[in-house]
N, C-alpha and C positions, 0 to 999 in steps of 0.2 A: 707159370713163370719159373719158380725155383721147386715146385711142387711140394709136395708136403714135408712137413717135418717129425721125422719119427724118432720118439724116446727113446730110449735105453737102461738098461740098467747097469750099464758101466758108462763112467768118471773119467775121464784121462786129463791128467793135470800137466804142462808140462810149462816153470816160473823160473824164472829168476831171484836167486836172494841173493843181496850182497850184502856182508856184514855189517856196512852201516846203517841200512834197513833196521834191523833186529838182530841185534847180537848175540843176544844169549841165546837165541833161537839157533842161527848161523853156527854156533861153537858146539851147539847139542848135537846138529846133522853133521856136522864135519868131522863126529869123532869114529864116524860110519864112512868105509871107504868105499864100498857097495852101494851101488844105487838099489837095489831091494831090500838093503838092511836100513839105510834111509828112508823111503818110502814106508815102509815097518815103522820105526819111530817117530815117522810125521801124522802116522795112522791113530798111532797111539794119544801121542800128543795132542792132536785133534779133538781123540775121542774123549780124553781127560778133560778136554778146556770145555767140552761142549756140557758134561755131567757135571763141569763146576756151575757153567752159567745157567744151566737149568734148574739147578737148585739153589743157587745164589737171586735167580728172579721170582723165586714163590715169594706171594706178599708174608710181611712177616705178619704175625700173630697179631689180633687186635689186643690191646689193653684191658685187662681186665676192671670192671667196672666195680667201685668203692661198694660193698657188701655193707650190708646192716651192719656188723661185727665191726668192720672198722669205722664206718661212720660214728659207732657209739664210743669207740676206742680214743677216737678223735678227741669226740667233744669232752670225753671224760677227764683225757690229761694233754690233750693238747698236744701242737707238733711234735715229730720226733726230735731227735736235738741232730 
């Protein structure tokens, strides 16, 4: 029918943004009058957001669990204030 479909390893974006969308985004591409110096800062930008949210998704650290030490610290003088 349509025969197969073969990958690539190029991307071709081609969107629309209008400043009501996203603005600050909008105001960041629009101070690049070049479509390749935009494409550059969309690349970046991207790759910024992507390194925040992969490391903003690691589980945070478990809780460390009440050690001898403080258990006896505890019972000895009671909460902290």
């Amino acid at each position: 029918m349509w025969g197969r479909l073969v990958m690539s390893d190029t991307i071709r974006l081609n969107f629309v943004l209008d400043r009501a969308d996203d603005p600050r985004l909008y105001d960041e591409l629009a101070r690049f009058s070049k479509g390749s110096k935009r494409v550059n800062r969309l690349r970046i930008l991207a790759h910024d957001g992507l390194q925040h949210v992969l490391i903003d998704t690691s589980p945070p650290p478990a809780a460390a669990a009440p050690n001898d030490l403080q258990a006896a610290s505890l019972e000895l003088f009671g909460p902290s204030l």
